[in-house]
C-alpha positions as CSV (number, residue, x, y, z in Angstrom):
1,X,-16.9,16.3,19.6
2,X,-15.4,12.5,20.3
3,X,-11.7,12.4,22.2
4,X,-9.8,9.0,22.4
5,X,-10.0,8.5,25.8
6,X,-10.0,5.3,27.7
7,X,-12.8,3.6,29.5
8,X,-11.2,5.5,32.9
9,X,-11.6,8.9,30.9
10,X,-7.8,9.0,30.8
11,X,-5.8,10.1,27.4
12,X,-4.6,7.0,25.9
13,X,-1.0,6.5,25.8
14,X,0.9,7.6,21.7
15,X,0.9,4.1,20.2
16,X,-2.5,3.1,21.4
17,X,-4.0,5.9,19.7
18,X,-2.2,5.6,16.8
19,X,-3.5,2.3,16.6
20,X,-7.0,3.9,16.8
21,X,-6.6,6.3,14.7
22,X,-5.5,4.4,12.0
23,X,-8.1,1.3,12.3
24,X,-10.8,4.2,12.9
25,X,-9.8,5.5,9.3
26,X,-9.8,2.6,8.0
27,X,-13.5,2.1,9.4
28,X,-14.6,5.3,7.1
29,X,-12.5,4.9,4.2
30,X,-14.9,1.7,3.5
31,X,-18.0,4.4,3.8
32,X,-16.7,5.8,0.7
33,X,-14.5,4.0,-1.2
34,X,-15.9,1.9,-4.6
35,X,-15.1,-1.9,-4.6
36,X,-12.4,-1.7,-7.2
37,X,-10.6,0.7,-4.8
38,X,-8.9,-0.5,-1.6
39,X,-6.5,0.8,1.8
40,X,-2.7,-0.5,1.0
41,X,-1.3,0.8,4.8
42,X,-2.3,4.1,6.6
43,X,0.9,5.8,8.5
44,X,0.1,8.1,11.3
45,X,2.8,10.1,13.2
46,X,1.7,11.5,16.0
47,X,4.8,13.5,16.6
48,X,4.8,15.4,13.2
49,X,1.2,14.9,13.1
50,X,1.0,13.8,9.7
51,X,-1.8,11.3,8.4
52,X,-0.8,9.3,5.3
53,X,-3.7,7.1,3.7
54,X,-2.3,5.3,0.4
55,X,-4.5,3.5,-1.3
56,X,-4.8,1.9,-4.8
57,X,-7.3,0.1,-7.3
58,X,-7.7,-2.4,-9.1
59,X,-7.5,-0.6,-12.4
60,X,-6.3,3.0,-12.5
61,X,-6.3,4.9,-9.4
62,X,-7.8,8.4,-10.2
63,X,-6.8,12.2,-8.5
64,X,-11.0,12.3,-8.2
65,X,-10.6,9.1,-5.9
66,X,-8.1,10.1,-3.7
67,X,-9.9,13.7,-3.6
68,X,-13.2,12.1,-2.7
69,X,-11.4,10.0,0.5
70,X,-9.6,12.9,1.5
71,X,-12.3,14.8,1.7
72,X,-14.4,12.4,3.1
73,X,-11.5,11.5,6.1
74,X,-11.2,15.3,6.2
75,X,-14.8,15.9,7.8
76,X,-14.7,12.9,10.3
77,X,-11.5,14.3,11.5
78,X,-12.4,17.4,12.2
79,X,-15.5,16.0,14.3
80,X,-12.5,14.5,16.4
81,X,-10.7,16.2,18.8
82,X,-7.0,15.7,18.9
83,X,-5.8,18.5,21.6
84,X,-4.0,21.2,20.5
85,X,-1.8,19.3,18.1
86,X,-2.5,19.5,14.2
87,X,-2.7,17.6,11.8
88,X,-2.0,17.2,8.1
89,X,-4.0,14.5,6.1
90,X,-2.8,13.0,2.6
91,X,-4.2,10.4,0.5
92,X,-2.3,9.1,-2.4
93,X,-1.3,5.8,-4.1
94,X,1.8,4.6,-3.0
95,X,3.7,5.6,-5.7
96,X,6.3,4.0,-8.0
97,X,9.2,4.1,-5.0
98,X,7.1,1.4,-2.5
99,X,7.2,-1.8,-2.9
100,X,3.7,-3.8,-3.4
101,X,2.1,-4.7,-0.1
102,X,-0.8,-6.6,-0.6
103,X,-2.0,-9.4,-2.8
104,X,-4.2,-7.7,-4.4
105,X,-1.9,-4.8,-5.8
106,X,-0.4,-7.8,-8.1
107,X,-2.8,-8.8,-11.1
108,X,-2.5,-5.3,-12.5
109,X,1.3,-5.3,-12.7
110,X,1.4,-8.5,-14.8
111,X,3.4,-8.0,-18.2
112,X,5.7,-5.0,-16.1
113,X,9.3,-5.8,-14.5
114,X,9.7,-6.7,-10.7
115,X,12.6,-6.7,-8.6
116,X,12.1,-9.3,-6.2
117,X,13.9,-9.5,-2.9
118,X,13.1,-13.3,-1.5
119,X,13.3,-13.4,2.6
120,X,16.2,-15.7,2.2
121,X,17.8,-12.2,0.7
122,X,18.3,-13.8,-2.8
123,X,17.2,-10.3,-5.1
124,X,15.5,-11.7,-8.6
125,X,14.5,-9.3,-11.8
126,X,12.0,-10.6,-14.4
127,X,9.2,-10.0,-16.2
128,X,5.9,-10.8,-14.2
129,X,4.1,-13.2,-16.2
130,X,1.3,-14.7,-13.9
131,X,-0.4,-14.4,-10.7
132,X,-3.1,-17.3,-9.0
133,X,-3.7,-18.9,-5.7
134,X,-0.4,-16.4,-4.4
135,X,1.7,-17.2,-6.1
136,X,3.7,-15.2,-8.4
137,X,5.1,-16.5,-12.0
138,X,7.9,-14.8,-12.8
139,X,10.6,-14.7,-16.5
140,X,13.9,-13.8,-14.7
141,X,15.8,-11.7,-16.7
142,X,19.8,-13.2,-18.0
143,X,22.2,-11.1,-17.3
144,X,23.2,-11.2,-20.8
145,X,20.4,-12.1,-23.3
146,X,17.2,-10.2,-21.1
147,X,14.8,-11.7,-21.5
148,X,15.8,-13.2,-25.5
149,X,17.5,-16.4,-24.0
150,X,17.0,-19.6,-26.3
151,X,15.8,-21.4,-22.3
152,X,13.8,-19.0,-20.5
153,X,14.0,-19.4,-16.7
154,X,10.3,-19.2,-15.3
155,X,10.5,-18.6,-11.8
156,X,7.6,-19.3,-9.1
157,X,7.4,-17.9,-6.2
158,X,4.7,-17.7,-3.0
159,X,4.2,-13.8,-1.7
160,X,4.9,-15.4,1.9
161,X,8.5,-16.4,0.3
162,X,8.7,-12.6,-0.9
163,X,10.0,-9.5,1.5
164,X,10.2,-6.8,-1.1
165,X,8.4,-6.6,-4.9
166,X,8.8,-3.2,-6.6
167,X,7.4,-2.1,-9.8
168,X,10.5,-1.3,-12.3
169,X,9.3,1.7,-14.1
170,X,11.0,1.8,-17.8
171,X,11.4,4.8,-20.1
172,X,12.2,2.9,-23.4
């Protein structure tokens, strides 16, 4: 059984291991994970002692994916020894509520809505046309016409200019 322990033999300090923990998961999700699927962020708390691994794909994200990583993580976690606190693992994909994290969750939103929130804190909504090199290309919606207005307004915009990007989800 392997315990995080510095090169003194000493327990590591909360944050240092949570910093292992989470680059150590990383290091196995890529045993098992296809190409087309890939780690958005990984959240441990050591405190509640919960283990969050969302990840996502460049198509559709399946349950049998997430099962197969979870499973996966599950085993090389238990070869670990973590004291006497437990643990609960979950992998997921983000959901619709979180905002888009990485380039690479982009391409397969193009055609949806996004509500943009730009660092300079101007928020933008508009259909997400295009995506190269970065950079988004996005159809702001008017306020009055949608996205019907005689002079569409074609917005581009760098992901380093972007703090927020979240998926609007429509019913219609």
């Amino acid at each position: 059984m392997q315990r995080f322990k510095n090169e003194r033999g000493d327990r590591k300090s909360p944050l240092f291991l949570t910093m292992q923990i989470i680059e150590q998961v990383k290091e196995w999700s890529a045993e098992v994970l296809e190409p087309s699927v890939f780690i958005v962020d990984v959240e441990f708390k050591p405190n509640g002692g919960k283990l969050l691994v969302m990840i996502d794909s460049d198509e559709s994200l399946t349950i049998e994916q997430c099962r197969k990583l979870n499973k996966h993580l599950s085993n090389k976690l238990d070869e670990l020894d973590f004291g006497d606190t437990p643990y609960k693992l979950e992998v997921s994909s983000p959901g619709i509520d979180k905002p888009l994290l990485l380039a690479r969750q982009y391409p397969k939103h193009i055609g949806r809505e996004l509500q943009i929130t730009l660092k300079a804190k101007t928020e933008l909504v508009g259909k997400f046309e295009s995506f190269e090199n970065n950079t988004i290309k996005l159809h702001l919606k008017d306020k009055k016409k949608a996205y019907k207005a005689k002079e569409p307004i074609i917005k581009e915009i760098a992901l380093e200019d972007i703090e927020t990007a979240l998926v609007l989800v429509s019913f219609n």
